[in-house]
Chimera marker file (.cmm) of the C-alpha trace (Angstrom):
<marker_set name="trace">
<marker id="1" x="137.582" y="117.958" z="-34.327" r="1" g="1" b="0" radius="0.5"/>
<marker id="2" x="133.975" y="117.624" z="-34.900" r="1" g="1" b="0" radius="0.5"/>
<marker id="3" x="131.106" y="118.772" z="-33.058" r="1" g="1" b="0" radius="0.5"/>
<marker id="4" x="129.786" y="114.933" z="-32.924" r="1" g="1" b="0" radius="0.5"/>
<marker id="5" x="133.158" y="113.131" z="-31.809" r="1" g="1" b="0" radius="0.5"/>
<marker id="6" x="134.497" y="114.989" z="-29.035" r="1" g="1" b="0" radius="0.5"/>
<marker id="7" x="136.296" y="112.889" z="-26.157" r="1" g="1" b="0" radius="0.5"/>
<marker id="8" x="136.732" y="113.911" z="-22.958" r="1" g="1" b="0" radius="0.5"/>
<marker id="9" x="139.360" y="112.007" z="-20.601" r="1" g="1" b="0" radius="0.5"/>
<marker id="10" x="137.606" y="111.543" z="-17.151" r="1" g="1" b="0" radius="0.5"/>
<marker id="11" x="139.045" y="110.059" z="-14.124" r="1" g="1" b="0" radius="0.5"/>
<marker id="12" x="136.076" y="107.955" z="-13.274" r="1" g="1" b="0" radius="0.5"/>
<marker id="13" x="135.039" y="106.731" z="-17.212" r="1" g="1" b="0" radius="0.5"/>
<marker id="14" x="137.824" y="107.048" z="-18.840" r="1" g="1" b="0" radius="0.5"/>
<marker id="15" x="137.465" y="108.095" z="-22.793" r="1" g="1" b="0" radius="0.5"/>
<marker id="16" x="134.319" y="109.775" z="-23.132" r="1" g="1" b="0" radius="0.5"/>
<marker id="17" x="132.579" y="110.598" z="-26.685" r="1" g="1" b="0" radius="0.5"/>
<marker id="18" x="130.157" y="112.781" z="-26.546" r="1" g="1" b="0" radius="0.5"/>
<marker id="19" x="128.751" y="115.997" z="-28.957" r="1" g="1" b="0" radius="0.5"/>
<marker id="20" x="127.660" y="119.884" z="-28.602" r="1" g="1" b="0" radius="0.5"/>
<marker id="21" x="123.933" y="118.576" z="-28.365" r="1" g="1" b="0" radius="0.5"/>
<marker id="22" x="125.230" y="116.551" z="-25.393" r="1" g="1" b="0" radius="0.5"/>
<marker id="23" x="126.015" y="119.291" z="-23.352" r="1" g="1" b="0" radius="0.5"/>
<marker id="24" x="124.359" y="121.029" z="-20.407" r="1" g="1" b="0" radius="0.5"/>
<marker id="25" x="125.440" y="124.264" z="-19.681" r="1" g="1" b="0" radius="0.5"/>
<marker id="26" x="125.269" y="125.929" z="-16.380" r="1" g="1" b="0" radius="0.5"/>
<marker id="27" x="125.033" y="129.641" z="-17.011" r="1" g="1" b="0" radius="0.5"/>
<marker id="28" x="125.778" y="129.912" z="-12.885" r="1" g="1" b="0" radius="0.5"/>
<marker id="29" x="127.923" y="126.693" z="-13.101" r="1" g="1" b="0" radius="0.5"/>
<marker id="30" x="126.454" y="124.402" z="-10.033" r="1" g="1" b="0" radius="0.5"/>
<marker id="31" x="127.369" y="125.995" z="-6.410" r="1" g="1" b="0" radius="0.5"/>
<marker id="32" x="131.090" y="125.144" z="-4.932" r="1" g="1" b="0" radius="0.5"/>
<marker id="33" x="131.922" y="124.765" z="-8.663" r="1" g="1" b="0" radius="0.5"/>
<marker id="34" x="130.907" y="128.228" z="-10.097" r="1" g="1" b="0" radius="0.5"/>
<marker id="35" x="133.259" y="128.348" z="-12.456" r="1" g="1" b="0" radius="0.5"/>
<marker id="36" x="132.530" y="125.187" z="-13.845" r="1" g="1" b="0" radius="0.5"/>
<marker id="37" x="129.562" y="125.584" z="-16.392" r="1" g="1" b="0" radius="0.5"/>
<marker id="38" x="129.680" y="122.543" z="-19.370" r="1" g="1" b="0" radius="0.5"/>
<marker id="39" x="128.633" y="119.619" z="-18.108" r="1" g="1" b="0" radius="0.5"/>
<marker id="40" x="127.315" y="115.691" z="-20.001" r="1" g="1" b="0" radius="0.5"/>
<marker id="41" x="125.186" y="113.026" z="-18.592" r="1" g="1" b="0" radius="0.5"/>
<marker id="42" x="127.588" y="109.800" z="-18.130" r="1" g="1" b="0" radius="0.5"/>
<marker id="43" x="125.828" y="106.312" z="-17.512" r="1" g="1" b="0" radius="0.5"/>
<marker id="44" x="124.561" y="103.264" z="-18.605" r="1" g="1" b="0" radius="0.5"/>
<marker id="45" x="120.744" y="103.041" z="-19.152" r="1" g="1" b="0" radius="0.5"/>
<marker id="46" x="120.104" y="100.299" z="-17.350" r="1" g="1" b="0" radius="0.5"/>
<marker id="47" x="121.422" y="102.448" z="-14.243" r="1" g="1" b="0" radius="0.5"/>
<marker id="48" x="118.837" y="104.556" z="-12.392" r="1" g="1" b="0" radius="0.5"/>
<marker id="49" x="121.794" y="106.909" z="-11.057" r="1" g="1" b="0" radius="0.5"/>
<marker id="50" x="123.901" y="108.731" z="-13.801" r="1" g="1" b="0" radius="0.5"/>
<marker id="51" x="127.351" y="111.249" z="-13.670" r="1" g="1" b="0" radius="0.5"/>
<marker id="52" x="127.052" y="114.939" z="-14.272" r="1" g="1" b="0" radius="0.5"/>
<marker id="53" x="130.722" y="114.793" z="-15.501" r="1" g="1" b="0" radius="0.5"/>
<marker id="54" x="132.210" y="118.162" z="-16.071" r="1" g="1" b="0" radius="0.5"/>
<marker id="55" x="133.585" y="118.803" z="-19.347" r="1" g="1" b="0" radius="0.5"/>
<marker id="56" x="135.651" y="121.253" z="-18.104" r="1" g="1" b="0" radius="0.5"/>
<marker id="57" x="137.701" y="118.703" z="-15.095" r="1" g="1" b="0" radius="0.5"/>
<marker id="58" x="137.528" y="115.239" z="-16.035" r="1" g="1" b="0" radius="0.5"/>
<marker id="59" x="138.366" y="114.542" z="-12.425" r="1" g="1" b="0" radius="0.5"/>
<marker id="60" x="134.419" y="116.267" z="-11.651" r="1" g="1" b="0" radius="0.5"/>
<marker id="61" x="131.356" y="114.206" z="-11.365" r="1" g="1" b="0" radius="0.5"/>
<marker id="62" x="128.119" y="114.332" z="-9.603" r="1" g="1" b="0" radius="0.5"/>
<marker id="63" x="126.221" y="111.433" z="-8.828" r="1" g="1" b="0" radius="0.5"/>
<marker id="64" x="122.634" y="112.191" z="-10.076" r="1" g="1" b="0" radius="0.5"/>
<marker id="65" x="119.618" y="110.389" z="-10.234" r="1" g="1" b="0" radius="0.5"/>
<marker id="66" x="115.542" y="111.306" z="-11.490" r="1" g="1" b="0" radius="0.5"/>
<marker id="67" x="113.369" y="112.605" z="-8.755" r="1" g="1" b="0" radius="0.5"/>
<marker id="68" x="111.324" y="109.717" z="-9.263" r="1" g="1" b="0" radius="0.5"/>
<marker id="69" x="113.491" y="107.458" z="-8.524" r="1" g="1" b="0" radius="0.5"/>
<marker id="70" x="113.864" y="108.342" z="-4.578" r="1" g="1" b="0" radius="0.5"/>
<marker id="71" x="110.295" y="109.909" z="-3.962" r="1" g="1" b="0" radius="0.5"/>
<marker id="72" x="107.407" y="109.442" z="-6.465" r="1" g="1" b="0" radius="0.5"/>
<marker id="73" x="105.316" y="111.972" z="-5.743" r="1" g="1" b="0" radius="0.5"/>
<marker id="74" x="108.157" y="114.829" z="-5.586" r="1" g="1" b="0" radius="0.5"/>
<marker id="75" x="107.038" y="118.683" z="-7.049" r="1" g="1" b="0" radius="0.5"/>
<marker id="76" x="109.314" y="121.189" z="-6.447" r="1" g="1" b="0" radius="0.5"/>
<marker id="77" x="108.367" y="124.007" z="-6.501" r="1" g="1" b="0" radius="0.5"/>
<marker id="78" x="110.951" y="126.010" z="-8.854" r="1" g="1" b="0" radius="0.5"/>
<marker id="79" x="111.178" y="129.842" z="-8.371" r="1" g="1" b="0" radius="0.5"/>
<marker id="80" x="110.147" y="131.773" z="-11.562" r="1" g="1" b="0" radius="0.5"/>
<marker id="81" x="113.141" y="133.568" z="-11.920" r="1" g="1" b="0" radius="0.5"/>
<marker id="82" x="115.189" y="130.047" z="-11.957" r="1" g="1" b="0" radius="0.5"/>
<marker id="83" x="112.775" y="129.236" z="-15.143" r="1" g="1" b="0" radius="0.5"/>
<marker id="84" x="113.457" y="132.551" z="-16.713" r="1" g="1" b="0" radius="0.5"/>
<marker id="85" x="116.919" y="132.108" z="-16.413" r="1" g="1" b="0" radius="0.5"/>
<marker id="86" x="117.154" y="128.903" z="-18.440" r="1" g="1" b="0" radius="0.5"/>
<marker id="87" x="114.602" y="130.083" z="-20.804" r="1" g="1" b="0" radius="0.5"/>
<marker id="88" x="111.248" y="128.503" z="-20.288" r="1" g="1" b="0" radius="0.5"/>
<marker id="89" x="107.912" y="127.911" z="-18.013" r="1" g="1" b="0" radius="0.5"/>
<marker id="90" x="106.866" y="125.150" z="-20.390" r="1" g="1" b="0" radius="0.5"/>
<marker id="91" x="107.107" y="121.845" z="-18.116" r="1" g="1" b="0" radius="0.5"/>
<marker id="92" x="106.704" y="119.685" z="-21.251" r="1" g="1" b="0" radius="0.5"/>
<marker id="93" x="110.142" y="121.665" z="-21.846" r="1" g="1" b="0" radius="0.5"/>
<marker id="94" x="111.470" y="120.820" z="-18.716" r="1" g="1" b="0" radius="0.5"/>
<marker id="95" x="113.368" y="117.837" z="-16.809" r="1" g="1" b="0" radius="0.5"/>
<marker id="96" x="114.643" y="117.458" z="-12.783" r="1" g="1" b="0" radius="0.5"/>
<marker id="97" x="117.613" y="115.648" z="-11.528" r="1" g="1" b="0" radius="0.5"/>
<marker id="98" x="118.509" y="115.317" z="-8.011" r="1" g="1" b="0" radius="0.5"/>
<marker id="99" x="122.365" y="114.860" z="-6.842" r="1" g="1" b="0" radius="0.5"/>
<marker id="100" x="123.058" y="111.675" z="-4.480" r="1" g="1" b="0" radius="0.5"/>
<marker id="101" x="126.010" y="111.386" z="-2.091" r="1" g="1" b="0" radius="0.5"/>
<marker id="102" x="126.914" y="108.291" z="-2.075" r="1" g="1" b="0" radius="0.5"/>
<marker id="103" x="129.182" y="106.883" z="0.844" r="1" g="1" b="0" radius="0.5"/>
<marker id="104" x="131.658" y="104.566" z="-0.913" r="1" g="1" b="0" radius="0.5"/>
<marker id="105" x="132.128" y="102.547" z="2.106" r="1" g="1" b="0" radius="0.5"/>
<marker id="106" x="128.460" y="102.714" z="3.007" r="1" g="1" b="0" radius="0.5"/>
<marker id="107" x="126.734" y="102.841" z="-0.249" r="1" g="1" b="0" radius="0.5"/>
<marker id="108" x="123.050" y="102.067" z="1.540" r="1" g="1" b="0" radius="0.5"/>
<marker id="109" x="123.456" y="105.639" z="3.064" r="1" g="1" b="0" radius="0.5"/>
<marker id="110" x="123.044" y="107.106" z="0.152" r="1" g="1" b="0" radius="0.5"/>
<marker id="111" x="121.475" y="110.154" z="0.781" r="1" g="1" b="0" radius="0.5"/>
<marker id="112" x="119.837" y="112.908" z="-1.784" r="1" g="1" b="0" radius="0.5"/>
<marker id="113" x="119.421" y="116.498" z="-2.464" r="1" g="1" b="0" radius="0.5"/>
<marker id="114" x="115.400" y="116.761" z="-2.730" r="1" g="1" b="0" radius="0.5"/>
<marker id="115" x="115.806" y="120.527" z="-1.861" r="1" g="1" b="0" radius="0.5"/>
<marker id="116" x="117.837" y="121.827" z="-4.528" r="1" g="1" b="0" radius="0.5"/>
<marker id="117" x="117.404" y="119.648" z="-7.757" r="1" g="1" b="0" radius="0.5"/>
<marker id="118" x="118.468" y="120.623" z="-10.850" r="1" g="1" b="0" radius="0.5"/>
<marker id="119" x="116.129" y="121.891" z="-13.491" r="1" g="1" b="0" radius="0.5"/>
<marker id="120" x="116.885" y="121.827" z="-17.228" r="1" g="1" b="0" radius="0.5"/>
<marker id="121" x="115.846" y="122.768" z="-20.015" r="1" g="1" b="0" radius="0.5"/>
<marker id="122" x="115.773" y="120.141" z="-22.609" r="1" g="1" b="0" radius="0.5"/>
<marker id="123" x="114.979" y="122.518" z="-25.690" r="1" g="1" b="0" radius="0.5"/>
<marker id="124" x="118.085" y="124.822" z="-25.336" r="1" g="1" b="0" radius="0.5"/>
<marker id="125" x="120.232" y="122.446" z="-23.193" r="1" g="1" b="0" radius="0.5"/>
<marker id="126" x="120.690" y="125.486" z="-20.424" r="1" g="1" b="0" radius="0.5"/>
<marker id="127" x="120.427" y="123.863" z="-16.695" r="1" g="1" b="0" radius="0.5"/>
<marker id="128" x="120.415" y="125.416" z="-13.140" r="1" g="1" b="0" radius="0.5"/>
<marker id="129" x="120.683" y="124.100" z="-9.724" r="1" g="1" b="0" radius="0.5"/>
<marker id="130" x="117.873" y="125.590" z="-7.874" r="1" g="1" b="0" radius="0.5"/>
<marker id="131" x="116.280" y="126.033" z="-4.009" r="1" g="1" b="0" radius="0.5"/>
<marker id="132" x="113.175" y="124.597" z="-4.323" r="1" g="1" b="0" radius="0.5"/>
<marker id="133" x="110.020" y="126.672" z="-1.928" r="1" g="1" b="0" radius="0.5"/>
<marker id="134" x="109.163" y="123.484" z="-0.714" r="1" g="1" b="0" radius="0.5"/>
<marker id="135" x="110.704" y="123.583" z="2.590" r="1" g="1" b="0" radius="0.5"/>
<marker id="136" x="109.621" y="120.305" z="3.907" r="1" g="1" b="0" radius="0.5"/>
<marker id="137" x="112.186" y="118.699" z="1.411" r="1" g="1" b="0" radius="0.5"/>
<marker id="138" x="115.759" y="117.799" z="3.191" r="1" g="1" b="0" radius="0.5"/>
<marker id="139" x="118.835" y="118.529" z="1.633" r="1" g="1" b="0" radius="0.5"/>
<marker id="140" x="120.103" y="114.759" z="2.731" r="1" g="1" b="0" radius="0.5"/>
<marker id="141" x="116.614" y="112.417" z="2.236" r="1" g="1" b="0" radius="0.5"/>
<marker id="142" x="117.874" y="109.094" z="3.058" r="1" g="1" b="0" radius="0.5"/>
<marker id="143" x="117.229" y="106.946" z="-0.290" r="1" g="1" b="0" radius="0.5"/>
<marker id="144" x="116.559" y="103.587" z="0.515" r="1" g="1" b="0" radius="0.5"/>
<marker id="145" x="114.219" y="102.359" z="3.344" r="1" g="1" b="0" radius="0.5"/>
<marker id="146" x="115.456" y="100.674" z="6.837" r="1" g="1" b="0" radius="0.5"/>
<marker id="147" x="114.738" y="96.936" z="5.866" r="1" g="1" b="0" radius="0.5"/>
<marker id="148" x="116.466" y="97.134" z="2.895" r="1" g="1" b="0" radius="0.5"/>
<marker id="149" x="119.426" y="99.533" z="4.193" r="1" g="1" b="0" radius="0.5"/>
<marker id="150" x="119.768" y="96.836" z="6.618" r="1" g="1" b="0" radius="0.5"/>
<marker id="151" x="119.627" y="93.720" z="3.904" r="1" g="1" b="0" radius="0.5"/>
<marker id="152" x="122.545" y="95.941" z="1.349" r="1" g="1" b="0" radius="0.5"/>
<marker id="153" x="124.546" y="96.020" z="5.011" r="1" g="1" b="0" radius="0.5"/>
<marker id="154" x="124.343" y="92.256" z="5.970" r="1" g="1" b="0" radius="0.5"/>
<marker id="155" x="125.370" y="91.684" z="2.041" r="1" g="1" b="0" radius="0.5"/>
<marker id="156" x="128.163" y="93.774" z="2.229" r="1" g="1" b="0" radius="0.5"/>
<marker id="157" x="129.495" y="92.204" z="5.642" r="1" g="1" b="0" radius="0.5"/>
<marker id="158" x="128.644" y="88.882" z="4.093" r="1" g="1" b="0" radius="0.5"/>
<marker id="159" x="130.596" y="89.478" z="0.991" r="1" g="1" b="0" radius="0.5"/>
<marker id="160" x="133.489" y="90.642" z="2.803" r="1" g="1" b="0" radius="0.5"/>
<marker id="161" x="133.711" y="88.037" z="5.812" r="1" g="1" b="0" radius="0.5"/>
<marker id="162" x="132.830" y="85.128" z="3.176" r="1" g="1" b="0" radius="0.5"/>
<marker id="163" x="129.551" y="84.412" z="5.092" r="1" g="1" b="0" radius="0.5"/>
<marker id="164" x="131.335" y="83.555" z="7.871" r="1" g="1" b="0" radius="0.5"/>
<marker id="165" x="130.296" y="85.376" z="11.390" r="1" g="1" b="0" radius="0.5"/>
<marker id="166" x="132.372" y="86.566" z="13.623" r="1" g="1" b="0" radius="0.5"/>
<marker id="167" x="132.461" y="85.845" z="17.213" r="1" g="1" b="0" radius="0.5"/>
<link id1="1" id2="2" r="1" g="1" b="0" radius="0.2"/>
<link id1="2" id2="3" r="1" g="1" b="0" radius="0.2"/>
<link id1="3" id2="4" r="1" g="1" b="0" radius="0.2"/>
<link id1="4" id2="5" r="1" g="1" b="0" radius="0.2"/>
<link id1="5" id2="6" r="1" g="1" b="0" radius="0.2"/>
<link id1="6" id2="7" r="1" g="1" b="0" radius="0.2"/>
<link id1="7" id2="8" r="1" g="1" b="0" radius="0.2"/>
<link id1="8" id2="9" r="1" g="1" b="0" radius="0.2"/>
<link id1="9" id2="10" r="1" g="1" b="0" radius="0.2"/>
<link id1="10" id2="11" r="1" g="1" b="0" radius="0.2"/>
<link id1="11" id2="12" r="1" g="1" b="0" radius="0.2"/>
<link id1="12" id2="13" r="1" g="1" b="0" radius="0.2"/>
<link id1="13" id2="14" r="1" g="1" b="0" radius="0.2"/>
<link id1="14" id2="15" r="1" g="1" b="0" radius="0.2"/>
<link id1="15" id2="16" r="1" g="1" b="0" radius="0.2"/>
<link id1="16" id2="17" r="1" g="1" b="0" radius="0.2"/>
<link id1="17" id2="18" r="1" g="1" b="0" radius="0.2"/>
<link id1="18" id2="19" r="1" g="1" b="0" radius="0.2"/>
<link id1="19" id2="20" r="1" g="1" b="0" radius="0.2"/>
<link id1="20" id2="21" r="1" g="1" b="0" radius="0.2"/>
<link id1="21" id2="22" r="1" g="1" b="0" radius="0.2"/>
<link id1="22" id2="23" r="1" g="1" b="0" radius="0.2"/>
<link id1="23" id2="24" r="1" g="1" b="0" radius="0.2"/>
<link id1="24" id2="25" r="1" g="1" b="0" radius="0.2"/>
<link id1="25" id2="26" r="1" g="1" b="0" radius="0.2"/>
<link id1="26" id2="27" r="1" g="1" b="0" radius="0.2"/>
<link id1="27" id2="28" r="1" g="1" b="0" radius="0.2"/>
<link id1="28" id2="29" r="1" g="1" b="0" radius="0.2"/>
<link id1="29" id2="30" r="1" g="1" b="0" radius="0.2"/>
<link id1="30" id2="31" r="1" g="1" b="0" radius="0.2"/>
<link id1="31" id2="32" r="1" g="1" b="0" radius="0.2"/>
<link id1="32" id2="33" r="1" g="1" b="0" radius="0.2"/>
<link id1="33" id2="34" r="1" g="1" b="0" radius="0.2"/>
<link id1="34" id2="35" r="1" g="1" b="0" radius="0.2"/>
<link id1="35" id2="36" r="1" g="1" b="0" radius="0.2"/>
<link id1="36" id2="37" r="1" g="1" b="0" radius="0.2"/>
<link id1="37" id2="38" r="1" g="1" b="0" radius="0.2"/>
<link id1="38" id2="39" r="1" g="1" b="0" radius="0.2"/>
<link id1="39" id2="40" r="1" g="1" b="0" radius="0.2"/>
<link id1="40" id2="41" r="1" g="1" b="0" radius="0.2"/>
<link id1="41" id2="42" r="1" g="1" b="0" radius="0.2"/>
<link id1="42" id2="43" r="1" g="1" b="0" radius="0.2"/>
<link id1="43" id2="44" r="1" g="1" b="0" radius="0.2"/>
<link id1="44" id2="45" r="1" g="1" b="0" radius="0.2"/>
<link id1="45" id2="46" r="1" g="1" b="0" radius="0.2"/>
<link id1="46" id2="47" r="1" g="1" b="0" radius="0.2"/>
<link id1="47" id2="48" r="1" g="1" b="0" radius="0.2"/>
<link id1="48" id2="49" r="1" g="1" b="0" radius="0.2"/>
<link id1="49" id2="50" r="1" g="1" b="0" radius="0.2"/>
<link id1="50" id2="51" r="1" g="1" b="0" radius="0.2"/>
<link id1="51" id2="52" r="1" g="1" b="0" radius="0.2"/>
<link id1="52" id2="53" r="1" g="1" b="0" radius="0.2"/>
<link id1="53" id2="54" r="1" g="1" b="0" radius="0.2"/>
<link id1="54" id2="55" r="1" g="1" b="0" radius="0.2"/>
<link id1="55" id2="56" r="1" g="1" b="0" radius="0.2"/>
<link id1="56" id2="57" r="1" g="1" b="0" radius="0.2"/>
<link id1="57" id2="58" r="1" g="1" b="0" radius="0.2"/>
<link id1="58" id2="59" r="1" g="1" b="0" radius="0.2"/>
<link id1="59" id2="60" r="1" g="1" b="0" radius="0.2"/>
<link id1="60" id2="61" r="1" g="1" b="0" radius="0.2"/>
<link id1="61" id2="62" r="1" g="1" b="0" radius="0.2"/>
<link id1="62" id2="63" r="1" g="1" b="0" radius="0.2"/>
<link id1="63" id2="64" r="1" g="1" b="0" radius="0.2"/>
<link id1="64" id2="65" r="1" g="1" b="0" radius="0.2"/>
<link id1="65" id2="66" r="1" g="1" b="0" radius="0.2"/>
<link id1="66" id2="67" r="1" g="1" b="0" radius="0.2"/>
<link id1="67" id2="68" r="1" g="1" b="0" radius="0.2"/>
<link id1="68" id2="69" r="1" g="1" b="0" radius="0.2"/>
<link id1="69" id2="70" r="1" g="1" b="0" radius="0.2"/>
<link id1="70" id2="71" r="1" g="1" b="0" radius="0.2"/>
<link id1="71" id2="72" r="1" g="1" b="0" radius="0.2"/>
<link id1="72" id2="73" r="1" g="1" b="0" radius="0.2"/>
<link id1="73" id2="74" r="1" g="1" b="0" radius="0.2"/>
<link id1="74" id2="75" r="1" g="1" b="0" radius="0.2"/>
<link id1="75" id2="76" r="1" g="1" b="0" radius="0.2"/>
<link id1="76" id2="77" r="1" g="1" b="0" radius="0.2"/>
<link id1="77" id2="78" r="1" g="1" b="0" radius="0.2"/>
<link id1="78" id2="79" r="1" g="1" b="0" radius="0.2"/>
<link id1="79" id2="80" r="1" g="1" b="0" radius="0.2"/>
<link id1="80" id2="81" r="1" g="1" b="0" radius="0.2"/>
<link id1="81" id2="82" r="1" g="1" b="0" radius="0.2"/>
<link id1="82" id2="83" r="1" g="1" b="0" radius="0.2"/>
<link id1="83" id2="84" r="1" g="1" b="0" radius="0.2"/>
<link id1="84" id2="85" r="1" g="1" b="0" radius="0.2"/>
<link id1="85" id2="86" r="1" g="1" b="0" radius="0.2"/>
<link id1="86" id2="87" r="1" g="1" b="0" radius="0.2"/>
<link id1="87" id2="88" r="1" g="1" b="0" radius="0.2"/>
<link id1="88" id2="89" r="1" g="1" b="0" radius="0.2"/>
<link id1="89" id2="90" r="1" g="1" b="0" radius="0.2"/>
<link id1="90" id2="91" r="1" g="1" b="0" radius="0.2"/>
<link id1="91" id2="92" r="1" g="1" b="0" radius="0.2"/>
<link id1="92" id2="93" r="1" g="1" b="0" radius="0.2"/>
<link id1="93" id2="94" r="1" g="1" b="0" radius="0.2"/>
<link id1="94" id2="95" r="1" g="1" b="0" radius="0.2"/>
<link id1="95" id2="96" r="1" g="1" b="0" radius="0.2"/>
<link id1="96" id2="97" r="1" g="1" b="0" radius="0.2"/>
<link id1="97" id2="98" r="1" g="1" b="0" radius="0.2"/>
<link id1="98" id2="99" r="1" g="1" b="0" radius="0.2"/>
<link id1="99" id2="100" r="1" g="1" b="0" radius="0.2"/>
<link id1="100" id2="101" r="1" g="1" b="0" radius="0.2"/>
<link id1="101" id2="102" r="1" g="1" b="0" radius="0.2"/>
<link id1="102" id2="103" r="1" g="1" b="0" radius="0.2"/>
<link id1="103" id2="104" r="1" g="1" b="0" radius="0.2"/>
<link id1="104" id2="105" r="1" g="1" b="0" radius="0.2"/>
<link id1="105" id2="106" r="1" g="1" b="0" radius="0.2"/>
<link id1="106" id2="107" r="1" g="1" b="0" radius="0.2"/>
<link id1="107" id2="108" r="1" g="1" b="0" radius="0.2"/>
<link id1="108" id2="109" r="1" g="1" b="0" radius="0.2"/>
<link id1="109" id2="110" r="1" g="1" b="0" radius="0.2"/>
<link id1="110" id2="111" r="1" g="1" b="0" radius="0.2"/>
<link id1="111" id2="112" r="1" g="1" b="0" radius="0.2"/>
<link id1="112" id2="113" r="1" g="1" b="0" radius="0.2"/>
<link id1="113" id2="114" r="1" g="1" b="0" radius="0.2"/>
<link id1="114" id2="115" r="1" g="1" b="0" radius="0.2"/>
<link id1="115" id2="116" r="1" g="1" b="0" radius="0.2"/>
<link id1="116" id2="117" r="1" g="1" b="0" radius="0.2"/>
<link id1="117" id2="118" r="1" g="1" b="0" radius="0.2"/>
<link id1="118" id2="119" r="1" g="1" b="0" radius="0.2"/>
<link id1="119" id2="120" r="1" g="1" b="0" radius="0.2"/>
<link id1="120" id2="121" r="1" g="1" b="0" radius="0.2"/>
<link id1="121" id2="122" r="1" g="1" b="0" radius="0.2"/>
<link id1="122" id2="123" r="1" g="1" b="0" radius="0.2"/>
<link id1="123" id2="124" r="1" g="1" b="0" radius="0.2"/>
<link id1="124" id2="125" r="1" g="1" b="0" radius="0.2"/>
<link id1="125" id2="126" r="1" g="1" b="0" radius="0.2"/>
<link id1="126" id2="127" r="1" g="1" b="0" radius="0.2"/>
<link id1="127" id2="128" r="1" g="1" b="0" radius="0.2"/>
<link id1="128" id2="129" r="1" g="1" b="0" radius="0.2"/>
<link id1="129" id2="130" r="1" g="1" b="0" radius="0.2"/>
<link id1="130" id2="131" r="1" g="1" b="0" radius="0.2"/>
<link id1="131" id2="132" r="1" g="1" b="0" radius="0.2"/>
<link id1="132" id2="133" r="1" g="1" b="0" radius="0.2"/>
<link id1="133" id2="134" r="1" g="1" b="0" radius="0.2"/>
<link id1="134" id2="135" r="1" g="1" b="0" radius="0.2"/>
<link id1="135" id2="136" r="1" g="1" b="0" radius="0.2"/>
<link id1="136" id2="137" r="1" g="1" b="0" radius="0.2"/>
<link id1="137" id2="138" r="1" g="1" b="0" radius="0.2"/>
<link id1="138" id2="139" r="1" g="1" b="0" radius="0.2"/>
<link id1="139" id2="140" r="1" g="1" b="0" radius="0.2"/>
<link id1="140" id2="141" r="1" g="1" b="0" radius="0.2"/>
<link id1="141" id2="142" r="1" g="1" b="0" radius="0.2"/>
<link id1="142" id2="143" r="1" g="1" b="0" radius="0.2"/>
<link id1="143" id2="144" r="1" g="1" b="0" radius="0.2"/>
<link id1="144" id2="145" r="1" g="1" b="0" radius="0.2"/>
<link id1="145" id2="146" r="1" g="1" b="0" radius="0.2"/>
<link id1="146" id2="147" r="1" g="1" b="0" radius="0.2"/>
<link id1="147" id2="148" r="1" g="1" b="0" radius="0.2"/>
<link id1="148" id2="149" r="1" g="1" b="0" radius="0.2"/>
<link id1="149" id2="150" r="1" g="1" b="0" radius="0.2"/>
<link id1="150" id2="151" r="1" g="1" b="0" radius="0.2"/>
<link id1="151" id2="152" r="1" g="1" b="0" radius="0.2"/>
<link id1="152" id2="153" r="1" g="1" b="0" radius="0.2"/>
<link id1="153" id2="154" r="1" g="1" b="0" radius="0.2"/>
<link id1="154" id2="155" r="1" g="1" b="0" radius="0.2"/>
<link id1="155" id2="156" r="1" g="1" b="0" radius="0.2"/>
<link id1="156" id2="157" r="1" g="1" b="0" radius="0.2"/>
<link id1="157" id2="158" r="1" g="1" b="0" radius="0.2"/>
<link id1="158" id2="159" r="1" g="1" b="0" radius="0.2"/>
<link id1="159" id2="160" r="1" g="1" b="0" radius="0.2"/>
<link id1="160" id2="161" r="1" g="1" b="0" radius="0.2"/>
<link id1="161" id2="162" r="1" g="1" b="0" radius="0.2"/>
<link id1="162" id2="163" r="1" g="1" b="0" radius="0.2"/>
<link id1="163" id2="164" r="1" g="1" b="0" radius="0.2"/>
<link id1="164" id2="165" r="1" g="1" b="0" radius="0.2"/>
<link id1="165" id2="166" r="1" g="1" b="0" radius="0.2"/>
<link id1="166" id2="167" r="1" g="1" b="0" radius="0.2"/>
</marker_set>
């Protein structure tokens, strides 16, 4: 098979193409899945939350999403050992991604991981979940405000009642 047409069969995309350049490895694999160290980034573009799909268990992805996306002005602060590890210091070398839990019955409590984002390296593909020194970041930051938690609710309950209100 050739390095630019693998497939991977995944329980939540199905037939997956990807190549070697594709993947991340995880020289630690990512904690509670140690053993677990090749991993791709599943997703369409247009989506600001992608999979970390494991290329080792197609039945093992992790919501992720940019930093970014949840809190603008987020700097971790990543411990120097963590950027030794995956071979650089060089931020232009560098990219974060924070994991999201995502309630499937409750999707606007989705909740992320500011504390321990995951740094890679985009030059030799080698990532690492980290601790981040900041301590004032949570490990479950609740992603979207209260107004519009409370609008993706009332949807939701709208959606499933047929706008019709219970009395």
């Amino acid at each position: 098979m050739s390095d630019s047409n693998m497939k991977l069969d995944t329980d939540r995309f199905g037939k997956v193409s990807y190549s070697q350049e594709d993947i991340l490895f995880f020289p630690r694999g990512i904690p509670a899945f140690e053993t677990k160290q090749s991993w791709i980034l599943v997703g369409s573009d247009d989506n600001a939350v992608k999979w970390l799909q494991s290329v080792d268990d197609g039945s093992l992805a992790l919501p992720v999403t940019s930093p970014d996306a949840v809190q603008p002005d987020y700097n971790a602060r990543i411990p120097e050992d963590e950027l030794t590890l995956i071979g650089s210091t060089n931020p232009a070398d560098l990219a974060l991604l924070i994991v999201v839990s995502i309630p499937e019955a409750a999707p606007w409590n989705m909740t992320a991981n500011l504390r321990a984002p995951i740094l890679i390296n985009l030059k030799t593909h080698k990532a690492v979940q980290v601790i981040a020194l900041n301590e004032e970041y949570p490990i479950r930051h609740i992603v979207f405000p209260d107004d519009v938690r409370e609008k993706m609710k009332a949807s939701a309950y709208e959606n499933e009642n047929g706008g019709v209100e219970k009395c």
